[in-house]
N, C-alpha and C positions, 0 to 999 in steps of 0.2 A: 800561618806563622806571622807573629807581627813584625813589621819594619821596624828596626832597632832605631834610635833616637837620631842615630847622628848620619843615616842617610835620609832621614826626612828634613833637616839642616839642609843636609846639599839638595835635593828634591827643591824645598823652597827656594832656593837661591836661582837652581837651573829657572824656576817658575818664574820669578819676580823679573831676571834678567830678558826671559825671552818673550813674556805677554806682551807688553810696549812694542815688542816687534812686529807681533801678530794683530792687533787691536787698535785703536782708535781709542785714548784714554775720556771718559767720563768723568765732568764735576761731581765732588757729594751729592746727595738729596739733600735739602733743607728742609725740613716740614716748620717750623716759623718763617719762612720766607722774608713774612711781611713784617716782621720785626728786626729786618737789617737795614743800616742806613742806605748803603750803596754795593753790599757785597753782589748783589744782581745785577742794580741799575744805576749807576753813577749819577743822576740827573737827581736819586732820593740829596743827594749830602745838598745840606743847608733847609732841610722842608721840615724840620721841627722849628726853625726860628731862633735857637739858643745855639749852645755848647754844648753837645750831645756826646756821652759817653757809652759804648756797647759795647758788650763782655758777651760770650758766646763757646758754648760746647755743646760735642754730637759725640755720643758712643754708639757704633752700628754692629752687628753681631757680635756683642760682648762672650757668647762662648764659642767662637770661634778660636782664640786665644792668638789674634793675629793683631790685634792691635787698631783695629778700623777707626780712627780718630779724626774729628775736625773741627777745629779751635782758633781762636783767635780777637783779636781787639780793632774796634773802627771808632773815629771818634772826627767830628766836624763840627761845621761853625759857621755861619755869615762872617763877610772878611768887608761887604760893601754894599752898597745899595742895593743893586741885584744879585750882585756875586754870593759864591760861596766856596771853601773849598773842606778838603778830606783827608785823613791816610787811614789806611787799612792795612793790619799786619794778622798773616794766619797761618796753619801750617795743618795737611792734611797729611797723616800716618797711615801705612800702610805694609803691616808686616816690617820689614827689612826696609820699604822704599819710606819716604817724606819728601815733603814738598813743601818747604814753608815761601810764601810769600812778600812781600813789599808792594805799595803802592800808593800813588796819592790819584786823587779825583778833585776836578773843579764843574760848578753848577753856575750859568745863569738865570737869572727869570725876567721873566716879562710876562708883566698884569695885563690881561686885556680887559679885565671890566672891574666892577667894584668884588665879585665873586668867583672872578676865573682867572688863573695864569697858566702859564705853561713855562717848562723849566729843563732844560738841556744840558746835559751832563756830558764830561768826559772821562776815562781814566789810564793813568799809565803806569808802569810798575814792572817788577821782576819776580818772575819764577824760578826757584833752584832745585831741579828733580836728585834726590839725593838717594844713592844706598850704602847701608852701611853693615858690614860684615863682621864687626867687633863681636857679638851675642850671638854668632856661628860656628859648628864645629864642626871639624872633618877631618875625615879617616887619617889622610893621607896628605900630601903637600894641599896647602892652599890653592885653588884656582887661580890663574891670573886673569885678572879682570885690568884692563887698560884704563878706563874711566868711570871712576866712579860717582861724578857728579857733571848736572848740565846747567846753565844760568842762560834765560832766555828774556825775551822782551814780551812783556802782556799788554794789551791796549784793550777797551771797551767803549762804547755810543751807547747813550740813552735817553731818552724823551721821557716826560710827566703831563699829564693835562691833571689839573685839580678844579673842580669847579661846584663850590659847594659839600658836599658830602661825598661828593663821588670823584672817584680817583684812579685812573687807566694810564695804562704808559707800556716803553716798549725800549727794549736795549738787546745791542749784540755787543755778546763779549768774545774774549780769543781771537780778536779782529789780527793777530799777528802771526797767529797759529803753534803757539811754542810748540819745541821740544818737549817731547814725552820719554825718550828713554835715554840711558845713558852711558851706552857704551860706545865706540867711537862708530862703528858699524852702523848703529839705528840712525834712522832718520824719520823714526814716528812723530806723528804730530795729533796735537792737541785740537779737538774740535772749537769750529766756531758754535756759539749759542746764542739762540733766539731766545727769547723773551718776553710772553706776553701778558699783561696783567693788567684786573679792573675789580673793583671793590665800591661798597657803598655803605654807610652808616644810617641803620630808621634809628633815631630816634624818639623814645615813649615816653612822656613824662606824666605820670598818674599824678593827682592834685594833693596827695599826699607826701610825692616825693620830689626833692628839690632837684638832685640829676638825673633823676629820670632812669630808664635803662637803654643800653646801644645795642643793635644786633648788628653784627658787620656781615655779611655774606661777602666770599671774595672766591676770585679764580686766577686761576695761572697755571698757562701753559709755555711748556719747555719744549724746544730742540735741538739737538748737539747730535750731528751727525746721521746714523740710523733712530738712535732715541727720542723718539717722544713722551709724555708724562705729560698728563694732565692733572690739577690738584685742586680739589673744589672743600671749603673749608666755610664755616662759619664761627664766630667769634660772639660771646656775648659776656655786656658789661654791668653787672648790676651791683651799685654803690661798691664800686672798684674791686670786686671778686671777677675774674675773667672766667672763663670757660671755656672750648669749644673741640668742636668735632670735624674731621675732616678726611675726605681720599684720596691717595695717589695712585695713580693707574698709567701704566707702561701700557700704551695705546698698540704696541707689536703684538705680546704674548702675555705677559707676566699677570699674576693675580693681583687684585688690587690690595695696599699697604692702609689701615686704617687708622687713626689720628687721634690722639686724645688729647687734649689740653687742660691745665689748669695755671690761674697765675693772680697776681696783685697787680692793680696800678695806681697810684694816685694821679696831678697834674702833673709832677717832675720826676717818677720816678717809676720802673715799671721792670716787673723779674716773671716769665712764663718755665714753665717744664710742660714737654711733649712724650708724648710713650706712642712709637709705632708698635702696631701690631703686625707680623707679615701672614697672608693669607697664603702665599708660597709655602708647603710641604717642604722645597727643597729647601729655602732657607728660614726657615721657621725654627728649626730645630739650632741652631745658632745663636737663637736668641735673637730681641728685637731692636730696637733704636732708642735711647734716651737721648735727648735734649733741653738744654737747659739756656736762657739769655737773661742777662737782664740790662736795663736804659738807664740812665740818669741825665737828665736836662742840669745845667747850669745856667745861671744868669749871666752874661757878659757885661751889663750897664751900656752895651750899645743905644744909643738911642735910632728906634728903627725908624724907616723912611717913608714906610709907607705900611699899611695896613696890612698884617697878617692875616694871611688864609689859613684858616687849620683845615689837617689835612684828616683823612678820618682816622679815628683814634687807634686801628690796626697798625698804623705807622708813628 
C-alpha cells in the first residue's frame, strides 16, 4: 500500500528536524572548485588582479524532488598594494532546510622573488540554518516546533603559494564550528575543513598557433570530519574552448562521481558547465549533479604596484 502524500510531509519534517541531531553536517561537493574565488580558500580573493565577478549554481539529485541546491555570488578586488579584500553571498537548499550565507574575506601578499609570492587570507561571515514549513501538510494540528532558525558565526584560514605556473595552497574553514540544527534542543555542529590543493599549467605553443594550448592537471583533497574526497581533474585550453575530465572519490566507501567539463574563456571572461556522473547504484537513480559558473574580470584603472603573477588559468 502506498504512503498517502501528507504523511510523507510529516515523515520529511520528523527527517529534516532530527538528522542535524544525529550527524555532523557536510559542505556541498563543488566539482569546479577551481573556479571559485575564495568560497574554499580566502587567501584566492584578490589573485586575478582586477575586479572579479562569480555567479555560480549546483543542482544535485534533480529527481529526487527535494530540492538539493547551491548557489550564490562572490566578487573581489585589490583595495592596495598587497592587500585585497571580498564578499561572498550563498545559500545551500535542502528539502525544507536552507542555509544562506554572508561573508566578507581580506588577502595579503608578499612577493618573494620576481616569479613567486605567497598570499594569506582570511574570512568572516554568518550562517543562518533555516527551516521552513510553509509547503507542508499535515493530518492533523501543526507540530510545534520552538525554533525555527539558527544565526551562527563562520570563520576560515588560507594560504596560496604561486610561483610560475604552479599553484598549491591550503585552508581551514568552520574554524568556529557553527551551528547545524535548529531546534532549541540541538547542539550539532558543523565540521571543521581541510583543504588541500596544487595545480599546474604545460603550456604548448605549435609555431602555427599564437596561444598555444594549456593542459592544467590539478588535485584537491578535502576533510570535514569523518569525510574525505579526493578530486583529481584536468582542464584543457585550446583557443579558449575549455574541456576537461575529472573524479571524485569518497576515500571511506562511496564509488567514484565522474566529471565532465565544458566551457569558454577569453582574458576577462570565463562561463564552465560540469555534468556529474554517480557511479553509486544507490544514488544514481536520482539523477546526477549540474553545474554551471561563470567570471568576468573588470578593469578598476588602479595603477598596480608591482608586477602581476598570473596565476594558472584554472583560477
Amino acid at each position: 500500500m502506498q504512503t498517502p502524500m501528507r504523511y510523507k510531509h510529516v515523515l520529511a519534517l520528523l527527517m529534516a528536524i532530527a538528522m542535524p541531531c544525529l550527524a555532523h553536517a557536510q559542505d556541498s561537493p563543488l566539482s569546479q572548485w577551481y573556479n571559485y574565488a575564495f568560497s574554499t580558500n580566502p587567501s584566492m580573493v584578490g589573485s586575478a588582479g582586477k575586479l572579479r565577478l562569480h555567479l555560480f549554481y549546483r543542482n544535485q539529485w534533480p529527481k529526487a524532488d527535494a530540492g538539493f541546491a547551491f548557489y550564490g555570488a562572490e566578487a573581489d578586488m585589490p583595495v592596495g598594494k598587497n592587500m585585497a579584500c571580498g564578499i561572498l553571498i550563498t545559500n545551500d537548499k535542502a528539502s525544507a532546510f536552507s542555509k544562506p550565507t554572508a561573508s566578507g574575506a581580506y588577502s595579503y601578499t608578499i612577493q618573494l622573488n620576481r616569479n613567486t609570492l605567497v598570499r594569506g587570507g582570511i574570512s568572516l561571515g554568518m550562517i543562518q540554518k533555516h527551516l521552513s514549513t510553509s509547503d507542508l501538510i499535515f493530518e492533523q494540528e501543526e507540530p510545534s516546533i520552538t525554533k525555527s532558525s539558527k544565526i551562527s558565526l563562520d570563520a576560515g584560514i588560507g594560504i596560496n603559494l604561486t610561483s610560475g605556473n604552479l599553484t598549491a595552497s591550503a585552508s581551514l574553514n568552520h574554524l568556529t564550528r557553527p551551528q547545524q540544527g535548529i531546534s532549541s534542543e540541538s547542539d550539532a555542529r558543523t565540521n571543521m575543513k581541510l583543504t588541500l590543493d596544487i595545480g599546474y599549467t604545460y603550456k604548448i605553443k605549435p609555431a602555427t598557433w599564437k596561444n598555444g594550448i594549456e593542459i592544467t592537471p590539478n588535485l584537491i583533497f578535502q576533510q570535514q570530519g569523518t569525510q574525505q574526497n579526493l578530486q583529481i581533474s584536468v582542464i584543457n585550453n585550446v583557443k579558449g574552448l575549455l574541456t576537461g575530465l575529472g573524479c571524485r572519490k569518497n576515500l571511506q566507501s562511496d564509488p567514484p562521481t565522474v566529471i565532465f567539463l565544458i566551457g569558454y574563456k577569453t582574458q576577462d571572461f570565463r562561463i564552465a558547465y560540469s555534468y556529474d556522473i554517480e557511479t553509486n547504484r544507490k544514488t544514481n537513480r536520482y539523477g546526477n549533479a549540474h553545474e554551471i559558473s561563470m567570471t568576468k574580470l573588470f578593469d578598476t584603472g588602479r595603477k598596480k604596484k608591482h608586477k602581476q603573477i598570473d596565476c594558472p588559468s584554472f583560477l
